[in-house]
Structure formats: structure tokens, C-alpha cells
C-alpha positions as CSV (number, residue, x, y, z in Angstrom):
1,X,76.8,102.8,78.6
2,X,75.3,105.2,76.1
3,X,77.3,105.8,72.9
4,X,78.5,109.2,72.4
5,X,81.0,111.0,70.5
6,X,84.4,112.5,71.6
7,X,83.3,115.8,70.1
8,X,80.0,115.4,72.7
9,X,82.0,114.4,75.2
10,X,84.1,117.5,75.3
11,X,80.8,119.9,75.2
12,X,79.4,118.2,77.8
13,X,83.0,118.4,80.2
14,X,83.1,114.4,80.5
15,X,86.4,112.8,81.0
16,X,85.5,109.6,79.0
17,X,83.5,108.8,76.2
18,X,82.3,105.1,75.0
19,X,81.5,104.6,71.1
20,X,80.8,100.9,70.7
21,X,83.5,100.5,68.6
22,X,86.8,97.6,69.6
23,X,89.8,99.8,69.5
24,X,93.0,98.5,67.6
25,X,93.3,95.6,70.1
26,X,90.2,94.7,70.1
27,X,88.5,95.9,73.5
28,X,85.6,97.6,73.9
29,X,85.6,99.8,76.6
30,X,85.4,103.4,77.2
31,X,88.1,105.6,75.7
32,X,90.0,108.5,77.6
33,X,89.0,111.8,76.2
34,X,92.7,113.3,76.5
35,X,94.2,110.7,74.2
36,X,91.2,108.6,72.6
37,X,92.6,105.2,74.3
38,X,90.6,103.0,75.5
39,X,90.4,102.1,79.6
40,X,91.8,98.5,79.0
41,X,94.6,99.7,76.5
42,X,95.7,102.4,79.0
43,X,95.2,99.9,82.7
44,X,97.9,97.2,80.4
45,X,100.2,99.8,79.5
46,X,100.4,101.1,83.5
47,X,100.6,97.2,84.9
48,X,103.8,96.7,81.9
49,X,105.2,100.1,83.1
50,X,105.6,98.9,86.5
51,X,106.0,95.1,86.1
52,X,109.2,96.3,83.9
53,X,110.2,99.1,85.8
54,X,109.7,97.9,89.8
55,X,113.3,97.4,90.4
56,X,113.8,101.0,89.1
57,X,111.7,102.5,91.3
58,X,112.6,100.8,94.0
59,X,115.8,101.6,93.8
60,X,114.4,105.3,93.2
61,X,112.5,105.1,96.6
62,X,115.5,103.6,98.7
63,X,117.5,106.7,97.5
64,X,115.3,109.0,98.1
65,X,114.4,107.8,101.9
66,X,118.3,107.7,102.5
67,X,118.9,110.8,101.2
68,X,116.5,112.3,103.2
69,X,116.5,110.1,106.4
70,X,117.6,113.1,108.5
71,X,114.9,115.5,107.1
72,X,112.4,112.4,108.0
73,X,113.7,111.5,111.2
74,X,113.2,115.6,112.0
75,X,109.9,116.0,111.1
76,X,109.2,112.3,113.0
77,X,110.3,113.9,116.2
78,X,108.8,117.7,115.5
79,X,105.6,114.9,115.2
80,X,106.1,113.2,118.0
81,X,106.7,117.2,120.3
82,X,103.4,118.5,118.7
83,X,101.2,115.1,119.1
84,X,102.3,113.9,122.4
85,X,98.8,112.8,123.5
86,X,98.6,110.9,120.4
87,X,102.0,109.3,121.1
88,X,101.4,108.4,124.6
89,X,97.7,106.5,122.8
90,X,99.6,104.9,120.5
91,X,102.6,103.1,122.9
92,X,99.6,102.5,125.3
93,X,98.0,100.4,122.8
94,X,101.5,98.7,121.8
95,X,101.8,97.7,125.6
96,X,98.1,96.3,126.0
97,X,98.6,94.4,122.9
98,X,101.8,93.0,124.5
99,X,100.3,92.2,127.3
100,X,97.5,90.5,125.9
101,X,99.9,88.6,123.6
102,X,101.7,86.9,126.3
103,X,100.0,83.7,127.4
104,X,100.3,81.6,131.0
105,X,102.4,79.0,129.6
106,X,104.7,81.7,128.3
107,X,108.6,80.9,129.6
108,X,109.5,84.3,130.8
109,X,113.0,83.3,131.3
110,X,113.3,82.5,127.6
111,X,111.8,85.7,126.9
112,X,114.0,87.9,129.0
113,X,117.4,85.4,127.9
114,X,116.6,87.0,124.0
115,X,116.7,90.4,125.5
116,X,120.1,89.8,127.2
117,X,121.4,88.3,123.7
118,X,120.3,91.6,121.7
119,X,122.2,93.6,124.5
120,X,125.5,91.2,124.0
121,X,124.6,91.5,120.2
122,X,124.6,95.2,120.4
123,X,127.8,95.5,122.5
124,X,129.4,92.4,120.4
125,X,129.1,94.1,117.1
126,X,128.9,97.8,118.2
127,X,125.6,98.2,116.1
128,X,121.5,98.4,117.1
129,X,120.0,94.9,117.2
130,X,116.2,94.8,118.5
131,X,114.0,91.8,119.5
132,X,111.9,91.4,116.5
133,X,108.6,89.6,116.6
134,X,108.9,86.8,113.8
135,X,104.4,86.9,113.7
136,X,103.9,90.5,114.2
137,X,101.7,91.2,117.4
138,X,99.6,93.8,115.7
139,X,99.8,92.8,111.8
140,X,96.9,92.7,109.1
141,X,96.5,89.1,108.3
142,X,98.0,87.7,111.7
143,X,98.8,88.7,114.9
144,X,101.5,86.5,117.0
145,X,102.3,85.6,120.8
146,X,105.1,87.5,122.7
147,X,106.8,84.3,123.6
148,X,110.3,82.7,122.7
149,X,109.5,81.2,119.8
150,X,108.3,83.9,118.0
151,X,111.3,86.2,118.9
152,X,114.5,86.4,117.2
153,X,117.7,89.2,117.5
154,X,118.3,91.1,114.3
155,X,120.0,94.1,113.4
156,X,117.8,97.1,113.9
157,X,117.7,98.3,110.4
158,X,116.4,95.2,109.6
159,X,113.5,95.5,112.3
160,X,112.3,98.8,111.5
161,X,112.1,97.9,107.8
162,X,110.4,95.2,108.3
163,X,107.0,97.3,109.7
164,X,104.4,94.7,110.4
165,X,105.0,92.3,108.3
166,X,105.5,88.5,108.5
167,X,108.5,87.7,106.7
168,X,108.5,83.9,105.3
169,X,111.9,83.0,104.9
């Protein structure tokens, strides 16, 4: 890095300028032309923001997606209306990648007896239950098997929060 001024900085347009010089805490980094801190100084204060106010904005975010679930679930279908080639990919993919998820020595039976028990569940308790892949078929990390013992009955809510992750509980 070359050393050069703040005052150079701004006549040439940069965004950053580095002098050589530790700033009050000792790093020596670049410094941000729009309030002379350094790049270190200003990536701690972010990570302390956050690390002390994650529960805040979470709490922010789960307000703001209920309050405007409706809005969401509008422009999820107006989506879906305008995109349905798109659409018809995407649950085409979802199927193959069932399909290829269920092996031979799969028990079928077992299978199908979790979908009865989300039906009972969902005329039991009057609310949505789905059958929620414990290893997600499609996720990041890991992909999991279609078969009994990766499937479990949970309320839907639950299911579609979960995305496609792998919940270790």
C-alpha cells in the first residue's frame, strides 16, 4: 500500500487512504476517508453492533415478515401466475430429487403410514401439519433419503421456517 494523505485522497476521488501510522488502538490498516477510521476499528465496531444487537433485529425481522405476510404471500402468487414455466422447472426438479432419494430397501408402507398421521394430525388439532424431511433432500451441506427415518409430522409453520436446513436437536 502506498502512503498517502487524506487531503490526496479526496483530490484523487479514493474512498480510503493508508498513512503508515497505528490508529488509537493500535492497527495499522487503511482508514475510511468519510470518518478517518481505520478498516479494522470500523469491521469490530460492525461485529459488536450485531453480536449485541441480534436478538433486536431479529425480533425486528419476525415483525416485519408477520406484518406483512399477506403482502408477501400476494406477490408469491402474482410470482408464481407470471413465472409458471419457471414453477413447473422448479417442482419437476423437487419430484426427480424425490425420486432419486428413495432407495430399494425403502419401506413404502412406513412412508405412506407418516402421511396418514399428518392427515389425523391435521384433522386432530384443526391446524397444517406437513411431513418434514429431518436431512433435507436438497440442502447445502447434506442431502437426506425419502425414507421413514428421516421423516417426522410437524406443524406446518414449523416446516416452512425451517427452509433447508438440518435442524440438530
Amino acid at each position: 500500500m502506498d502512503i498517502i494523505t487524506r487531503q490526496e485522497a479526496i483530490e484523487q476521488g479514493l474512498v480510503r487512504y493508508f498513512t503508515g501510522k497505528p490508529c488509537i488502538h493500535g492497527h495499522i490498516d487503511e482508514r475510511l476517508l468519510s470518518s478517518g477510521q481505520c478498516k479494522e476499528c470500523d469491521r469490530l465496531k460492525a461485529v459488536r453492533y450485531y453480536s449485541e444487537n441480534a436478538k433486536k433485529v431479529l425480533i425486528r425481522t419476525r415483525q416485519h415478515h408477520s406484518i406483512n405476510r399477506d403482502e408477501k404471500n400476494a406477490k408469491a402468487l402474482q410470482w408464481a401466475k407470471e413465472n409458471p414455466n419457471i414453477r413447473a422447472h422448479h417442482r419437476a426438479a423437487r419430484r426427480a430429487a424425490m425420486l432419486q432419494a428413495i432407495p430399494k430397501w425403502a419401506d413404502k408402507d412406513a412412508i405412506l403410514l407418516k402421511y396418514k398421521e399428518r392427515n389425523c394430525m391435521n384433522k386432530l388439532t384443526g391446524l397444517p401439519h406437513h411431513v418434514d424431511h429431518i436431512v433435507p433432500l436438497q440442502g447445502k451441506n447434506i442431502c437426506g433419503l425419502h425414507v421413514a427415518e428421516n421423516l417426522r409430522v410437524i406443524l406446518a409453520r414449523d416446516n416452512l421456517s425451517k427452509n433447508n436446513n438440518w435442524e440438530t436437536v
